[in-house]
C-alpha positions in Angstrom: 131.4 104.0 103.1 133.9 102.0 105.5 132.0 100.0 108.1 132.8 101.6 111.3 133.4 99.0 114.0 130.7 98.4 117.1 133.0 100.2 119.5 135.8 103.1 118.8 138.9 102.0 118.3 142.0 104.5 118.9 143.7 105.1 116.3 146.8 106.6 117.5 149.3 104.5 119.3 152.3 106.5 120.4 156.4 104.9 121.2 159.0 106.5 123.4 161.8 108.8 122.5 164.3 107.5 119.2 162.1 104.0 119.7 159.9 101.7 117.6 159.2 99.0 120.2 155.7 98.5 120.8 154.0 99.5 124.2 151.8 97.1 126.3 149.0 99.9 125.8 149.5 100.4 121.9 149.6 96.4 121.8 146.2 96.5 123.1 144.9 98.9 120.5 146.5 97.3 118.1 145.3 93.7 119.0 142.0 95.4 118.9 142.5 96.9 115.3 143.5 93.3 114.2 140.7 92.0 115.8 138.5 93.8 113.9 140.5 93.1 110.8 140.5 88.9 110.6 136.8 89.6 111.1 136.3 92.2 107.9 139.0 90.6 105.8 138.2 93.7 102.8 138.4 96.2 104.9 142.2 97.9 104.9 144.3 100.4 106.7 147.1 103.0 106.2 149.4 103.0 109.0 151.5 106.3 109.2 154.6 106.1 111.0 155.7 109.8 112.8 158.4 111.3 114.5 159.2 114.2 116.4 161.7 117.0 115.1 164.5 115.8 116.8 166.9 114.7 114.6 167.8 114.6 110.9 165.2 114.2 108.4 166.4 111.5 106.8 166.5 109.6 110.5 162.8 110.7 110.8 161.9 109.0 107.9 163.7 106.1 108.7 162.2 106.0 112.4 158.6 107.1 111.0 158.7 104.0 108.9 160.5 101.3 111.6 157.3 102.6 114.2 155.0 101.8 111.3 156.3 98.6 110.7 156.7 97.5 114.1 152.7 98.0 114.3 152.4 95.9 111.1 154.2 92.9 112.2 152.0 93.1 115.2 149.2 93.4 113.4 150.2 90.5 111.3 151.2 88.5 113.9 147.3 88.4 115.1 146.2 87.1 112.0 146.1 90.5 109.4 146.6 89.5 106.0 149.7 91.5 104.6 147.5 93.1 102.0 145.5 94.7 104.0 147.7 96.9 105.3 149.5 99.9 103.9 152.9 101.2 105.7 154.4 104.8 104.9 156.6 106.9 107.3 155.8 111.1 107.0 158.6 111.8 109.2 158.9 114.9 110.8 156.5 116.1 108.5 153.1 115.9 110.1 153.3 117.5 113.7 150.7 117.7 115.4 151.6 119.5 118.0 154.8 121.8 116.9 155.5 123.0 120.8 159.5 122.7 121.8 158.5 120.7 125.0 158.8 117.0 125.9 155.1 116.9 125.9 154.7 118.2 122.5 157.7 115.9 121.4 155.6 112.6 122.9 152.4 113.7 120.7 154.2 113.4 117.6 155.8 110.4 118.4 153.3 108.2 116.8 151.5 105.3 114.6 148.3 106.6 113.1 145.6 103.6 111.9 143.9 105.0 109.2 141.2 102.9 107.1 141.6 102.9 103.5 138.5 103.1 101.0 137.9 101.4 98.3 
Protein backbone atom coordinates (compact mmCIF):
# COMPACT_ATOMS: atom_id res chain seq x y z
CA UNK A 1 0.00 0.00 0.00
CA UNK A 2 1.42 3.59 -1.02
CA UNK A 3 2.31 5.56 2.12
CA UNK A 4 -0.12 8.32 2.09
CA UNK A 5 1.56 11.65 3.15
CA UNK A 6 0.81 13.45 6.76
CA UNK A 7 -1.29 16.04 5.04
CA UNK A 8 -3.47 15.81 1.57
CA UNK A 9 -1.84 16.95 -1.10
CA UNK A 10 -3.94 18.12 -4.34
CA UNK A 11 -3.50 16.28 -6.94
CA UNK A 12 -4.88 18.20 -9.75
CA UNK A 13 -3.10 21.38 -10.86
CA UNK A 14 -4.90 23.05 -13.65
CA UNK A 15 -3.17 25.78 -16.71
CA UNK A 16 -4.95 28.41 -18.74
CA UNK A 17 -6.41 28.17 -22.14
CA UNK A 18 -3.90 26.55 -25.19
CA UNK A 19 -1.06 26.92 -22.17
CA UNK A 20 1.52 24.77 -20.33
CA UNK A 21 3.09 27.43 -18.17
CA UNK A 22 2.98 26.62 -14.68
CA UNK A 23 0.69 28.72 -12.17
CA UNK A 24 2.01 30.27 -8.86
CA UNK A 25 -0.88 28.01 -7.22
CA UNK A 26 -0.08 24.69 -9.11
CA UNK A 27 3.77 25.55 -8.23
CA UNK A 28 2.83 25.39 -4.73
CA UNK A 29 1.18 22.00 -5.09
CA UNK A 30 3.68 20.84 -6.98
CA UNK A 31 6.60 22.06 -4.64
CA UNK A 32 4.61 20.26 -2.09
CA UNK A 33 4.37 16.92 -4.19
CA UNK A 34 8.27 17.18 -4.58
CA UNK A 35 8.57 17.78 -1.14
CA UNK A 36 7.12 14.81 -0.29
CA UNK A 37 9.07 12.98 -3.02
CA UNK A 38 13.04 13.83 -1.95
CA UNK A 39 11.80 12.63 1.39
CA UNK A 40 10.21 8.98 0.05
CA UNK A 41 12.77 8.53 -2.70
CA UNK A 42 10.75 4.83 -3.76
CA UNK A 43 7.69 6.18 -3.85
CA UNK A 44 6.70 7.29 -7.71
CA UNK A 45 4.01 9.12 -9.65
CA UNK A 46 2.14 9.17 -12.92
CA UNK A 47 1.48 12.62 -14.03
CA UNK A 48 -1.34 12.81 -16.70
CA UNK A 49 -1.29 15.70 -18.89
CA UNK A 50 -5.17 16.87 -20.15
CA UNK A 51 -6.71 19.13 -22.42
CA UNK A 52 -10.00 20.39 -23.21
CA UNK A 53 -11.89 19.65 -26.61
CA UNK A 54 -10.87 22.47 -28.26
CA UNK A 55 -8.77 21.76 -30.91
CA UNK A 56 -7.43 18.85 -32.92
CA UNK A 57 -6.61 15.72 -31.37
CA UNK A 58 -3.44 15.44 -32.31
CA UNK A 59 -2.81 19.20 -30.69
CA UNK A 60 -4.44 17.69 -27.56
CA UNK A 61 -2.10 15.21 -27.23
CA UNK A 62 0.62 17.30 -27.91
CA UNK A 63 -0.58 19.95 -25.23
CA UNK A 64 -1.74 17.10 -22.76
CA UNK A 65 1.94 15.97 -22.79
CA UNK A 66 3.80 19.71 -22.83
CA UNK A 67 1.36 20.44 -19.34
CA UNK A 68 2.73 17.14 -18.05
CA UNK A 69 6.11 17.91 -18.67
CA UNK A 70 6.17 21.33 -17.64
CA UNK A 71 5.05 19.77 -14.07
CA UNK A 72 7.96 17.31 -14.37
CA UNK A 73 10.65 19.73 -14.86
CA UNK A 74 9.26 21.54 -11.91
CA UNK A 75 9.22 18.68 -10.04
CA UNK A 76 12.73 17.88 -10.93
CA UNK A 77 13.84 21.12 -10.46
CA UNK A 78 13.08 20.66 -6.51
CA UNK A 79 15.14 17.77 -6.26
CA UNK A 80 12.72 14.56 -7.85
CA UNK A 81 14.80 12.06 -9.28
CA UNK A 82 13.72 11.55 -13.00
CA UNK A 83 12.80 8.01 -12.37
CA UNK A 84 10.38 8.61 -10.25
CA UNK A 85 8.23 10.14 -12.29
CA UNK A 86 6.06 8.90 -15.13
CA UNK A 87 4.75 11.49 -17.92
CA UNK A 88 1.79 10.59 -20.48
CA UNK A 89 -0.63 13.00 -22.15
CA UNK A 90 -4.59 11.48 -22.52
CA UNK A 91 -5.60 14.40 -24.51
CA UNK A 92 -8.93 15.20 -24.97
CA UNK A 93 -9.64 11.90 -23.92
CA UNK A 94 -10.45 11.99 -20.28
CA UNK A 95 -13.04 14.89 -19.56
CA UNK A 96 -14.09 15.27 -16.66
CA UNK A 97 -16.47 17.54 -17.02
CA UNK A 98 -17.82 17.26 -20.85
CA UNK A 99 -20.09 20.81 -20.50
CA UNK A 100 -19.56 23.29 -23.71
CA UNK A 101 -18.88 26.25 -21.23
CA UNK A 102 -15.60 28.03 -20.20
CA UNK A 103 -16.01 26.52 -16.86
CA UNK A 104 -16.28 23.07 -17.95
CA UNK A 105 -13.31 23.83 -20.54
CA UNK A 106 -10.97 25.13 -17.31
CA UNK A 107 -11.77 21.61 -15.40
CA UNK A 108 -10.28 19.71 -18.01
CA UNK A 109 -7.48 21.71 -18.45
CA UNK A 110 -5.31 19.85 -16.24
CA UNK A 111 -2.12 17.86 -14.67
CA UNK A 112 -3.28 14.92 -12.58
CA UNK A 113 -0.44 13.48 -9.82
CA UNK A 114 -1.16 10.09 -9.51
CA UNK A 115 1.15 7.65 -7.28
CA UNK A 116 2.34 4.64 -8.88
CA UNK A 117 2.44 1.21 -6.98
CA UNK A 118 4.80 -1.06 -6.91
Amino acid sequence: MLEKPKTQLASIIYFDYDKADISNKAAKTLTSHADYLVKHPTKKVRLEGHADERGNVKYNATLGKNRAVAAAKHLHQQGVKAEQMLVTSLGENKPVDKGTSEKSYASNRRVELKPIDK
